[in-house]
VEXFIRO-557973 format. One record per residue (C-alpha): y, z, x; residue in three letters. Coordinates in nm, 3 decimals, padded with zeros to 5 digits. Layout:
! VEXFIRO-557973
py:Y | pz:Z | px:X | res:ALA
...
! end
This chain:
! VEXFIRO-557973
py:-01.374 | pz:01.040 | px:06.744 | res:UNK
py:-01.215 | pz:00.716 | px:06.841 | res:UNK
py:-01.225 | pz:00.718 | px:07.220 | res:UNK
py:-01.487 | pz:00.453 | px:07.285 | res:UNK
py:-01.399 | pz:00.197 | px:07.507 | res:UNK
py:-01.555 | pz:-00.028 | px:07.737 | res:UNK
py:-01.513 | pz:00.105 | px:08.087 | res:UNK
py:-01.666 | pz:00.049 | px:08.424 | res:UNK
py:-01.667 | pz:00.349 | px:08.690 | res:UNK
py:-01.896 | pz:00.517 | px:08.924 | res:UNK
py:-02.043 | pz:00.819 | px:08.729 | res:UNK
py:-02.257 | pz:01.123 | px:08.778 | res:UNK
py:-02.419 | pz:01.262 | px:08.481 | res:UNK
py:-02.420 | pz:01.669 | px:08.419 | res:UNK
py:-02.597 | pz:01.826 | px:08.110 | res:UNK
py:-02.424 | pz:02.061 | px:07.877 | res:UNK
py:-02.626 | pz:02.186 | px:07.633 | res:UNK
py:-02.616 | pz:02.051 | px:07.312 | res:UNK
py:-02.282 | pz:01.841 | px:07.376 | res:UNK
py:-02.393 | pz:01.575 | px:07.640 | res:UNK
py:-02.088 | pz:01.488 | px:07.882 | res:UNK
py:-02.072 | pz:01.229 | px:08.157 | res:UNK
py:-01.808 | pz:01.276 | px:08.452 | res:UNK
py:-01.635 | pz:00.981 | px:08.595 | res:UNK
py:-01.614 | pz:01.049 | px:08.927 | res:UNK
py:-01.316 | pz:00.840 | px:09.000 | res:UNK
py:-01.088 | pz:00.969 | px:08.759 | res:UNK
py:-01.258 | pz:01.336 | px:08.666 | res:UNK
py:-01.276 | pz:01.202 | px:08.302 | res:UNK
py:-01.577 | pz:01.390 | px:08.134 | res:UNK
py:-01.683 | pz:01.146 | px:07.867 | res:UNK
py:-01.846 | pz:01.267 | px:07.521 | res:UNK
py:-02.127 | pz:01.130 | px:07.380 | res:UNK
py:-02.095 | pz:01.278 | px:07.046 | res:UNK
py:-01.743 | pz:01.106 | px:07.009 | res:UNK
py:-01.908 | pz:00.772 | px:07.112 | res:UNK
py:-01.708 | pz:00.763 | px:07.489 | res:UNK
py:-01.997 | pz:00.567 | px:07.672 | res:UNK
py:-01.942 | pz:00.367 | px:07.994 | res:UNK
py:-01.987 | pz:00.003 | px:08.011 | res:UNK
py:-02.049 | pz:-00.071 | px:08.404 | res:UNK
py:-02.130 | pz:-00.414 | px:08.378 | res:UNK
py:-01.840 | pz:-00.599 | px:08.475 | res:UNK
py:-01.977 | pz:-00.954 | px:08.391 | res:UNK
py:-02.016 | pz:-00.840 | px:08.033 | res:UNK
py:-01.631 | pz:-00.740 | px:08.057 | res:UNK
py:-01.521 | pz:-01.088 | px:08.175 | res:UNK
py:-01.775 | pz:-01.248 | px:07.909 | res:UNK
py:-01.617 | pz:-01.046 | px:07.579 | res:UNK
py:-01.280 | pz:-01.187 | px:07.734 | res:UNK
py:-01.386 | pz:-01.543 | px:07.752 | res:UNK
py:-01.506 | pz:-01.525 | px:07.453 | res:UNK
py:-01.207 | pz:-01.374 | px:07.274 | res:UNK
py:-01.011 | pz:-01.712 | px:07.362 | res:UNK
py:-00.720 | pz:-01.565 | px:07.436 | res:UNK
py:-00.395 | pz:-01.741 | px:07.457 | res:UNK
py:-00.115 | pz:-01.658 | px:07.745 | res:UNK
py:00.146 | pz:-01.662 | px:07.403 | res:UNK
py:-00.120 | pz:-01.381 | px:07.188 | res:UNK
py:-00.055 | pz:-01.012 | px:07.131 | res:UNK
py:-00.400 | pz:-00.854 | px:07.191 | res:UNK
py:-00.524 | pz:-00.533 | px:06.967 | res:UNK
py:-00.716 | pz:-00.344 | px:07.138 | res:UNK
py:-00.942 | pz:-00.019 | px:06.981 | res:UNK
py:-01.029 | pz:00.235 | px:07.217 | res:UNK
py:-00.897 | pz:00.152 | px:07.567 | res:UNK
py:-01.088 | pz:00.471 | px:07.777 | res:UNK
py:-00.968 | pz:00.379 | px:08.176 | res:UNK
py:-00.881 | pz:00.085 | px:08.090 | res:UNK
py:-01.125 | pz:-00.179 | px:08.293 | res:UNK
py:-01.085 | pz:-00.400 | px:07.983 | res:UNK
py:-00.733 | pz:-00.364 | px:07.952 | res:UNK
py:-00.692 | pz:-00.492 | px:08.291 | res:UNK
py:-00.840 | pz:-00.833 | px:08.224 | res:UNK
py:-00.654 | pz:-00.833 | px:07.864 | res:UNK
py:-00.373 | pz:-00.800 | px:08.051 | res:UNK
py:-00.431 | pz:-01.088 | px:08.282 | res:UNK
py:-00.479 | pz:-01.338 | px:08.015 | res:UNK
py:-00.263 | pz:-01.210 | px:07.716 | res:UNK
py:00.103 | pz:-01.154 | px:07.631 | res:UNK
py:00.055 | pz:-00.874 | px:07.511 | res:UNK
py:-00.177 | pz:-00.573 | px:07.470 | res:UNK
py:-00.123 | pz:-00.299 | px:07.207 | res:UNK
py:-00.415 | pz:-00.015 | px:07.260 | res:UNK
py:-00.522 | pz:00.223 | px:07.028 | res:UNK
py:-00.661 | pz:00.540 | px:07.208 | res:UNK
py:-00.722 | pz:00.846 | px:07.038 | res:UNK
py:-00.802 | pz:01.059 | px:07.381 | res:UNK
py:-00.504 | pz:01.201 | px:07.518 | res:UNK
py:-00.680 | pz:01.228 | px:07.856 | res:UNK
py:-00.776 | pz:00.856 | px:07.829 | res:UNK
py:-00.419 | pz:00.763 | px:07.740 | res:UNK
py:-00.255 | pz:00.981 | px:08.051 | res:UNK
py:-00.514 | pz:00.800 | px:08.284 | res:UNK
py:-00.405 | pz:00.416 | px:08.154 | res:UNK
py:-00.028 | pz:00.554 | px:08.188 | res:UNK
py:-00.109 | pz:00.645 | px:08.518 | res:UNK
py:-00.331 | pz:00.331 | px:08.591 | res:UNK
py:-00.074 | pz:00.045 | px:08.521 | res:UNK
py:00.253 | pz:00.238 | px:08.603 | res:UNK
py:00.467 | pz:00.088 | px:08.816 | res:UNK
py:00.228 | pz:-00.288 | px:08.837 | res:UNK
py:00.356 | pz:-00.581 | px:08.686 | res:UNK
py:00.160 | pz:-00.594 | px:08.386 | res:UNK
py:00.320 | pz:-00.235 | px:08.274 | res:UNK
py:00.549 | pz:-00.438 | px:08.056 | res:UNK
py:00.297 | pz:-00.592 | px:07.885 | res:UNK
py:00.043 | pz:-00.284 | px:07.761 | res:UNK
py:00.200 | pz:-00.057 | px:07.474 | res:UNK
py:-00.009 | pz:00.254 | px:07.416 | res:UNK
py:-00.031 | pz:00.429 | px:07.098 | res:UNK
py:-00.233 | pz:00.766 | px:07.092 | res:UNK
py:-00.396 | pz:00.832 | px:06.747 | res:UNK
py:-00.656 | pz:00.742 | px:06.526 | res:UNK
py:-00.613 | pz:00.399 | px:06.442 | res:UNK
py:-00.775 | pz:00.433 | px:06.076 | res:UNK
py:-00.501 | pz:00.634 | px:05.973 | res:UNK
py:-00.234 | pz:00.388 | px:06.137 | res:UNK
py:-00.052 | pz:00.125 | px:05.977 | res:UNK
py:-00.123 | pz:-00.171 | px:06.229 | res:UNK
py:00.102 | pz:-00.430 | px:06.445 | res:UNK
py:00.102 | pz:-00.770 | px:06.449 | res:UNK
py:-00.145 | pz:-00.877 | px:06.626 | res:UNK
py:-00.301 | pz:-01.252 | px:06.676 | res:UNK
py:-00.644 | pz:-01.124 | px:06.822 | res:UNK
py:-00.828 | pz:-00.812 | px:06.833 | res:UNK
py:-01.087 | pz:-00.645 | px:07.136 | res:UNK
py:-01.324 | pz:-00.330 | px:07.043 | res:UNK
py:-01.589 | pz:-00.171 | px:07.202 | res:UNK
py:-01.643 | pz:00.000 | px:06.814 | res:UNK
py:-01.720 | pz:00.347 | px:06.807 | res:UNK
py:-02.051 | pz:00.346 | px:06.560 | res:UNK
py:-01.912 | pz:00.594 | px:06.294 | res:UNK
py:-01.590 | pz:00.380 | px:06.231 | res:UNK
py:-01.777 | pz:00.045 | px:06.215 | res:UNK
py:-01.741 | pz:-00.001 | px:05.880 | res:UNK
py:-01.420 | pz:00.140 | px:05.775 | res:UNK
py:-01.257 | pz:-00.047 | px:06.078 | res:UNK
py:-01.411 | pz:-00.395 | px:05.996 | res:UNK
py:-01.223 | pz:-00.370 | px:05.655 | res:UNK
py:-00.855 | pz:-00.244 | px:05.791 | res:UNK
py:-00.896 | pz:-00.528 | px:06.016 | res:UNK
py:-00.960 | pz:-00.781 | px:05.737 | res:UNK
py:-00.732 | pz:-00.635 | px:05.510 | res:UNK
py:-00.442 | pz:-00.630 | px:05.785 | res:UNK
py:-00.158 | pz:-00.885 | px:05.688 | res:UNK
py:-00.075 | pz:-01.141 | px:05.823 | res:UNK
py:-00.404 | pz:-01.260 | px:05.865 | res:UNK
py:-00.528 | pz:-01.245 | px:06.261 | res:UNK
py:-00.680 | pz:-01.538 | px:06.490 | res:UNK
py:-01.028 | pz:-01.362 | px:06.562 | res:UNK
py:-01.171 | pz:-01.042 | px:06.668 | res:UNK
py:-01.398 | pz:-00.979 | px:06.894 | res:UNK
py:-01.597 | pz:-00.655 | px:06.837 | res:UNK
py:-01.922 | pz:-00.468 | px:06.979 | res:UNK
py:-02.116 | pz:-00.284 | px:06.724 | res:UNK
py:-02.464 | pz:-00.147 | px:06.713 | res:UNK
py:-02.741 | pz:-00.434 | px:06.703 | res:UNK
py:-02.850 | pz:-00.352 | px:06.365 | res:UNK
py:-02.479 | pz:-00.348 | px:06.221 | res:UNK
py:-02.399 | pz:-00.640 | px:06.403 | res:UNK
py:-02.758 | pz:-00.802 | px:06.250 | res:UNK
py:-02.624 | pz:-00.706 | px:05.899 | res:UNK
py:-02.310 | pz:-00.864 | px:05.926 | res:UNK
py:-02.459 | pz:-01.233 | px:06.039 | res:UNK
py:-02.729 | pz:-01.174 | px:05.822 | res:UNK
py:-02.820 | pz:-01.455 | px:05.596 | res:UNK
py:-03.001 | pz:-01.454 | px:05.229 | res:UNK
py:-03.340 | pz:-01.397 | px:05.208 | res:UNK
py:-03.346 | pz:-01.161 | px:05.543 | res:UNK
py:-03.417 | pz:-00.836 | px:05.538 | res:UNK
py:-03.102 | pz:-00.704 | px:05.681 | res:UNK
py:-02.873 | pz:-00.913 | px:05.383 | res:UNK
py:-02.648 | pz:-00.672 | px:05.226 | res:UNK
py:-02.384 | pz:-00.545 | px:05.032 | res:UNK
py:-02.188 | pz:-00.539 | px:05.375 | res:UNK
py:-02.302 | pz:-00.856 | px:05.454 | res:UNK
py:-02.217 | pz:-01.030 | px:05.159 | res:UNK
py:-01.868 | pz:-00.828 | px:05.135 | res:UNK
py:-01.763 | pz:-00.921 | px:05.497 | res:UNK
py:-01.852 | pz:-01.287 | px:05.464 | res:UNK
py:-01.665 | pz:-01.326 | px:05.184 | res:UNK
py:-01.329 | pz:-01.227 | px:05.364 | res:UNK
py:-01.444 | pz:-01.363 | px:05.717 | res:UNK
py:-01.631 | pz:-01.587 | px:05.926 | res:UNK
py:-01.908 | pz:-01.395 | px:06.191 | res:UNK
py:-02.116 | pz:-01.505 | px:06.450 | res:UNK
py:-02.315 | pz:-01.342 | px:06.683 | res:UNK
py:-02.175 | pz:-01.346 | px:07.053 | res:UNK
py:-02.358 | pz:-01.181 | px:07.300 | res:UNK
py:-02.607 | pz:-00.856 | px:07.296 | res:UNK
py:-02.570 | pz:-00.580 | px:07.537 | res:UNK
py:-02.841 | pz:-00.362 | px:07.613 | res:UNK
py:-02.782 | pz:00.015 | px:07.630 | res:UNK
py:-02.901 | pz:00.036 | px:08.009 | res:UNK
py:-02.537 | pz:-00.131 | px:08.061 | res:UNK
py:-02.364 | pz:00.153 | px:07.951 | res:UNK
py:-02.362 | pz:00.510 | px:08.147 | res:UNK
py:-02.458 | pz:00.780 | px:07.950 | res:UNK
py:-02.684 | pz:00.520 | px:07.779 | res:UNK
py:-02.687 | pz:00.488 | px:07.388 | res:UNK
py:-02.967 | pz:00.561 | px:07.233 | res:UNK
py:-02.949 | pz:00.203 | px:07.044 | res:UNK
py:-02.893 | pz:-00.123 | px:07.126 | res:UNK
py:-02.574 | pz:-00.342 | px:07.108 | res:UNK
py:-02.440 | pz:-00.685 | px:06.999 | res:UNK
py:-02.048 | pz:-00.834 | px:07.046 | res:UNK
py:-01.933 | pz:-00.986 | px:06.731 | res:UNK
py:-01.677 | pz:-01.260 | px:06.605 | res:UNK
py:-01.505 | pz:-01.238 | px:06.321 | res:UNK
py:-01.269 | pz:-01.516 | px:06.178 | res:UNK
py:-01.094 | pz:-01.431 | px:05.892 | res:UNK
py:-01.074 | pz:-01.685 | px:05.627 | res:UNK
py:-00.797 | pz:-01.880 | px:05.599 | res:UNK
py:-00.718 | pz:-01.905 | px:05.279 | res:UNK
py:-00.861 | pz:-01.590 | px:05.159 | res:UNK
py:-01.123 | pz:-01.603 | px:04.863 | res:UNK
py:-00.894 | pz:-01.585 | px:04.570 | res:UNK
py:-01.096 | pz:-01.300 | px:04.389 | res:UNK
py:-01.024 | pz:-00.925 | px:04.283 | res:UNK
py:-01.209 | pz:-00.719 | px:04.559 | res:UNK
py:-01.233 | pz:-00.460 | px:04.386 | res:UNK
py:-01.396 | pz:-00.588 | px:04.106 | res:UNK
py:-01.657 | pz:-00.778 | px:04.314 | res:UNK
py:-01.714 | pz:-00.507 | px:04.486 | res:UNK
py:-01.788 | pz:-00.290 | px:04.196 | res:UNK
py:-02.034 | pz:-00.584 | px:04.127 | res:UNK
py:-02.194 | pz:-00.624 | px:04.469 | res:UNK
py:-02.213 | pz:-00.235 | px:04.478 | res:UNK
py:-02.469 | pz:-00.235 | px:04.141 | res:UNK
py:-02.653 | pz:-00.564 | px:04.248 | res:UNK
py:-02.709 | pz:-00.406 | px:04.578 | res:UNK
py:-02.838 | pz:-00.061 | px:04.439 | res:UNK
py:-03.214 | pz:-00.220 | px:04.439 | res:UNK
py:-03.170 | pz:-00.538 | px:04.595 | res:UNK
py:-03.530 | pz:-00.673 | px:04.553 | res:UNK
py:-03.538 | pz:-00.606 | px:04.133 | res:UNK
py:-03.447 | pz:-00.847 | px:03.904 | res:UNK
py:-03.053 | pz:-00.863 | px:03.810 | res:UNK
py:-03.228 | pz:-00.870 | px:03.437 | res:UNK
py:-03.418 | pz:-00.545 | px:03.593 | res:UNK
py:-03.038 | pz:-00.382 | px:03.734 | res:UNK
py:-02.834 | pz:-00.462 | px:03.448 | res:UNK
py:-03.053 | pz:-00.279 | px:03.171 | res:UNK
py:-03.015 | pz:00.037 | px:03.328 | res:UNK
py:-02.828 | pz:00.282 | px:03.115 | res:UNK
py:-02.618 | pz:00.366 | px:03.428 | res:UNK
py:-02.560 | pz:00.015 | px:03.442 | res:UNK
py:-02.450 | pz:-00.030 | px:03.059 | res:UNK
py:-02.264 | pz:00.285 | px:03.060 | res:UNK
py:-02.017 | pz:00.164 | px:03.303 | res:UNK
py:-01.974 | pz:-00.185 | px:03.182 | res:UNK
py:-01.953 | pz:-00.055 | px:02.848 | res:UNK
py:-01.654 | pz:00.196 | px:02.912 | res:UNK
py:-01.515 | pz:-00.090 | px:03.082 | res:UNK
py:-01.540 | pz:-00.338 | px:02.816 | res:UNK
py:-01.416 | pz:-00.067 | px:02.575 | res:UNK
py:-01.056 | pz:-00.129 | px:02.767 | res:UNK
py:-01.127 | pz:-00.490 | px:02.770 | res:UNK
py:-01.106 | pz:-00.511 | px:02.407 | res:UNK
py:-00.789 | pz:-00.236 | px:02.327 | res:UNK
py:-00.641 | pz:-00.420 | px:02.627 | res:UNK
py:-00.664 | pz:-00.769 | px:02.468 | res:UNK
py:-00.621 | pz:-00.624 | px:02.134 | res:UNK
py:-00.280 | pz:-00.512 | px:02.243 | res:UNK
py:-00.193 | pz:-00.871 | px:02.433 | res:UNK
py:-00.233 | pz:-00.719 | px:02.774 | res:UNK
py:-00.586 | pz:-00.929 | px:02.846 | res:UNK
py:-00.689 | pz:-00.883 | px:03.242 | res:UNK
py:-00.713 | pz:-01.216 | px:03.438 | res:UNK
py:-01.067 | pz:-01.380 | px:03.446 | res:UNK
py:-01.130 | pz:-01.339 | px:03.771 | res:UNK
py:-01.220 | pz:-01.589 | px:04.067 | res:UNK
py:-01.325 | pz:-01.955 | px:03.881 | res:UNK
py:-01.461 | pz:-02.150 | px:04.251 | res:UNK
py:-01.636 | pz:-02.456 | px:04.197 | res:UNK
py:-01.930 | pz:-02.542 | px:04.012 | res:UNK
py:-01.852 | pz:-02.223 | px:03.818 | res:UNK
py:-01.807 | pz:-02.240 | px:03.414 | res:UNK
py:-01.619 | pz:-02.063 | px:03.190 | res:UNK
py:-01.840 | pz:-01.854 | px:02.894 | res:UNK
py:-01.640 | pz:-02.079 | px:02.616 | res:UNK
py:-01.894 | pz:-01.983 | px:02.359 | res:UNK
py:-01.932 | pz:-01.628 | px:02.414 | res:UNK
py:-01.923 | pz:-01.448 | px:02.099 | res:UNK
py:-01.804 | pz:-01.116 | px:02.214 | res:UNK
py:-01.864 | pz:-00.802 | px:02.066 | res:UNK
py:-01.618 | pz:-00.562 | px:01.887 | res:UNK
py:-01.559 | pz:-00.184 | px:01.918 | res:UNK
py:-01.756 | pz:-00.088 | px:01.604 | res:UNK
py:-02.077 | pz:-00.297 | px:01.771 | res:UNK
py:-02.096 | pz:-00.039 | px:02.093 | res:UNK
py:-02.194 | pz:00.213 | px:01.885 | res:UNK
py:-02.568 | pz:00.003 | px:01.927 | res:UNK
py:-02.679 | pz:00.037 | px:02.281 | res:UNK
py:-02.969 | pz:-00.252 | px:02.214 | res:UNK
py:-02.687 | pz:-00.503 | px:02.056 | res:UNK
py:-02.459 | pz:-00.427 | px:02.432 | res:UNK
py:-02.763 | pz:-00.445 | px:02.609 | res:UNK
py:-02.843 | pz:-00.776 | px:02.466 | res:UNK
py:-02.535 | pz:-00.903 | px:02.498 | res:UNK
py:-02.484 | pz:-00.819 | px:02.902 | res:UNK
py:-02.828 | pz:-00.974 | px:02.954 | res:UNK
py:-02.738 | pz:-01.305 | px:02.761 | res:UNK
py:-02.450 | pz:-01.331 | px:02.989 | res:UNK
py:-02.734 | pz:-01.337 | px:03.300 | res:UNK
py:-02.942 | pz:-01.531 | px:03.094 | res:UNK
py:-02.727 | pz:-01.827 | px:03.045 | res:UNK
py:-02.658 | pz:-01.839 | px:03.414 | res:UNK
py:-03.009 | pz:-01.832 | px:03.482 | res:UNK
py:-02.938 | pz:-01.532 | px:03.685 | res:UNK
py:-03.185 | pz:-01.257 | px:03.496 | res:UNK
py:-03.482 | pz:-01.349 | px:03.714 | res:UNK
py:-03.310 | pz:-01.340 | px:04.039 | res:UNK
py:-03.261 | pz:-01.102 | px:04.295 | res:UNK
py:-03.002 | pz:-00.992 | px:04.503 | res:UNK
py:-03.096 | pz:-01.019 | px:04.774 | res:UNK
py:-03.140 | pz:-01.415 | px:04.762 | res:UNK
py:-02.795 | pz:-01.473 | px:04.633 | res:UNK
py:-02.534 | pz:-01.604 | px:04.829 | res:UNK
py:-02.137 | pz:-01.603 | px:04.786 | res:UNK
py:-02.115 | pz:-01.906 | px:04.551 | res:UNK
py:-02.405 | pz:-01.721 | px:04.311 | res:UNK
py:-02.228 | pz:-01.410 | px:04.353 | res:UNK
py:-01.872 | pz:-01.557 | px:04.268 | res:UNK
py:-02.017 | pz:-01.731 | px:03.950 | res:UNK
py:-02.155 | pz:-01.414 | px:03.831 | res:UNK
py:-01.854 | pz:-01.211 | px:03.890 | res:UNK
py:-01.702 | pz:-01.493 | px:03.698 | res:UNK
py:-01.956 | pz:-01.533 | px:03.398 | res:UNK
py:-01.926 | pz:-01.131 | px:03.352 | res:UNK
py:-01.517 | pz:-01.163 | px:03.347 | res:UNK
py:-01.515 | pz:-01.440 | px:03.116 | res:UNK
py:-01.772 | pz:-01.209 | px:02.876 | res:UNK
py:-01.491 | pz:-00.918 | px:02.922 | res:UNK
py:-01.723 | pz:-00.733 | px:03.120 | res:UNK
py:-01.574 | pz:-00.602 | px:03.443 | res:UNK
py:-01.682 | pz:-00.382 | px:03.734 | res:UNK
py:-01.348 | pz:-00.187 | px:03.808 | res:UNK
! end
């Protein structure tokens, strides 16, 4: 699944059926296509991701999906230290037998495995070439690795890459945007069309920073998430619009239901993330247990919480962090939460 790397070699293409391979001629590698192995022979694009990656002679380098290991190579020049994840074990016997006995062996630690399910190393910076169906999942291991890392410098699919630079107001703004640039800093590097790689992609690609925030967003990710997740879930309606759904109310009501025994019993959950220019719902006259039996008095009161934030009439999809933060915080302070 994980076997994507960026490689460079002289290849001949064969067809097999439904299962596309490409042999490497050099090495007899065939390399799969439906496991996201594709080829990148451009070897300026190689030296660019590394220049870009900034890379220190003192850093330990992460690196996702090795292949042959052209990338490795220059890693290996510039780095410490390079600790590759390759899930292949034909791809890991061929970087064995690549930098055996050369004086950067030392230096490269393989590890053969899926690195989703592995705890991960310290590491300062991190190199992918991303397979596209652990995008995702792998952006948020990464962020949620501690201690926090320098940078990492990833290549994604254009449009996943688009989404994760993207800013309000644009069409690709989304609940991954706005999740990943609350834990991290991303610009857009370089793109890399698919007529680089051998077999070709069928979509385009982009090379991606990410800098992790230092310090992290003091803020329960879970419960923003849970709050992104329904804001999200028709981004171009009115939060007034989102929030009177009775999916909407059902949750927040169950919620707030454990809100109140919680505080009844002195065991009150924090308020959440207060950033600045946010206030504190002092005047909030909350409901009690006996009121949720009246769906139109909970109803009221979750849209007077948007209302006196002025956020009823706006739309997700123009909101950015600071808007998002308050409103995770307005909600909290109401003792409605989103876990």
């Amino acid at each position: 699944m994980m076997s994507s790397a960026l490689r460079v070699a002289s290849a001949g293409v064969k067809k097999h059926g439904r299962g596309k391979v490409t042999r490497a001629n050099a090495t007899g590698i065939e390399f799969h296509k439906s496991k996201g192995q594709h080829i990148l022979k451009n070897p300026h694009i190689i030296e660019s991701i590394v220049q870009k990656a900034g890379i220190k002679s003192t850093d330990v380098v992460l690196e996702i999906g090795p292949g042959t290991g052209n990338l490795t190579a220059k890693l290996l020049e510039v780095a410490k230290k390079v600790i590759a994840y390759e899930v292949d074990p034909r791809m890991v016997l061929e970087l064995q037998r690549r930098f055996q006995g050369t004086p950067q062996a030392s230096q490269l630690q393989v590890v053969q495995g899926d690195v989703l399910k592995h705890d991960l190393p310290y590491f300062d910076v991190c190199v992918s070439n991303t397979p596209y169906q652990i995008s995702s999942p792998l952006t948020f291991k990464l962020l949620s690795h501690r201690p926090l890392f320098r940078a990492a410098i990833l290549m994604f699919q254009r449009e996943f890459a688009m989404r994760l630079v993207a800013k309000p107001k644009e069409s690709l703004y989304c609940r991954l945007t706005v999740n990943t640039q609350l834990l991290a800093r991303v610009s857009h590097l370089l793109k890399v069309g698919k007529n680089n790689f051998k077999p070709p992609p069928k979509v385009e690609s982009s090379v991606v920073r990410i800098e992790p925030r230092h310090p992290p967003v003091q803020v329960n990710f879970t419960e923003w998430d849970g709050l992104v997740r329904l804001c999200f879930s028709r981004k171009n309606k009115t939060l007034g619009a989102i929030f009177k759904q009775n999916a909407c109310l059902d949750l927040l009501e169950k919620n707030y239901r454990k809100f109140l025994q919680l505080e009844a019993s002195g065991a009150t959950a924090g308020r959440g993330h207060q950033g600045e220019g946010t206030m504190e719902i002092l005047d909030q006259k909350r409901l009690g247990l006996s009121d949720l039996a009246d769906r139109g008095k909970f109803k009221d009161y979750v849209l007077n919480v948007l209302r006196e934030g002025d956020f009823g009439d706006r739309r997700s999809s123009k909101l950015d962090q600071e808007d998002f933060l308050e409103l995770l915080a307005r909600f909290n302070a109401a003792g409605l939460h989103f876990k």
